[in-house]
C-alpha positions in Angstrom: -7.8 1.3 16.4 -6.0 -0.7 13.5 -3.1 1.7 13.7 -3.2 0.2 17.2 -2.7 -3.1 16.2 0.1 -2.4 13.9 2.1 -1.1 16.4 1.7 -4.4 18.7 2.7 -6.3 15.7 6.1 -4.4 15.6 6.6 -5.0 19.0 6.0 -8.5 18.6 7.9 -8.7 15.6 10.9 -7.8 17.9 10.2 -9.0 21.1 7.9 -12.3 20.5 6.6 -14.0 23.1 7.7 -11.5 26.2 5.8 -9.1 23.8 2.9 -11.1 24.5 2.9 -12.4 28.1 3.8 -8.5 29.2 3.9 -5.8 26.5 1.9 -3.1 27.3 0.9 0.4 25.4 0.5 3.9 26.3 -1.1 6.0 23.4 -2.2 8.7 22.0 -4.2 9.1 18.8 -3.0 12.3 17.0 -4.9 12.0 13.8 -6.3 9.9 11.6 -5.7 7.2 8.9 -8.2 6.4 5.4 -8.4 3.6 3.2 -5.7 3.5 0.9 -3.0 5.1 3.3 0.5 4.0 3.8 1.5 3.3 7.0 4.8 3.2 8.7 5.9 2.3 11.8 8.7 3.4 14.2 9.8 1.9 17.3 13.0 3.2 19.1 14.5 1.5 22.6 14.6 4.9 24.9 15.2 2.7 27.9 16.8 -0.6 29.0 16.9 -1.4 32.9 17.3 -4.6 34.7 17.2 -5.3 38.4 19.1 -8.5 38.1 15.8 -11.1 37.8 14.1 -8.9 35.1 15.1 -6.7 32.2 12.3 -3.6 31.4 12.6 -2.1 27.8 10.8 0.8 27.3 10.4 2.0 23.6 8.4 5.1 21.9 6.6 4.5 19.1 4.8 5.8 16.0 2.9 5.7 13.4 3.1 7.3 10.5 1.6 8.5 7.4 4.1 7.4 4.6 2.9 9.9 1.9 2.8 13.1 4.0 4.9 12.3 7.3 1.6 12.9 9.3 1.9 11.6 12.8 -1.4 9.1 13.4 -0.2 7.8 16.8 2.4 8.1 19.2 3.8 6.5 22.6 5.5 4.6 24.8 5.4 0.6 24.4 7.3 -1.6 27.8 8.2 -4.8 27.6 9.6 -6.8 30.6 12.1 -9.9 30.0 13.3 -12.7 32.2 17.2 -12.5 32.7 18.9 -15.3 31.5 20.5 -17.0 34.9 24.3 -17.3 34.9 
């Protein structure tokens, strides 16, 4: 579940507060991480839509091992963000 976490912190890391008020996760665990691991993480925007009020980002993301490119967890992450009025 830590690999979890690190996954909402990149996601907070690059969308902050909307992150928080209405991130939200859809994962699978593909394999597992040990003490000592390095971890890497990998988020790439798949999906930007806006219906004029609010914008929806949708992301997949990753995690992987560094050391042997092992995928650990993968996904989709959304995000939804006010539009700024004009």
């Amino acid at each position: 579940m830590l690999t979890l976490a690190l996954v909402s912190e990149m996601m907070a890391g690059a969308f902050g507060v909307h992150w928080l008020i209405s991130g939200g996760l859809r994962v699978r665990f593909r394999g597992a991480a040990y003490p000592g691991d390095r971890l890497e993480t990998v988020g790439t925007v798949t999906k930007a839509e806006s219906d004029g009020e609010v914008n929806r980002v949708t992301c997949n993301v990753s995690v992987l091992n560094a050391d042997t490119a092992e995928q650990i967890l993968s996904g989709t992450a959304t995000v939804r963000i006010a539009a700024k009025p004009e």
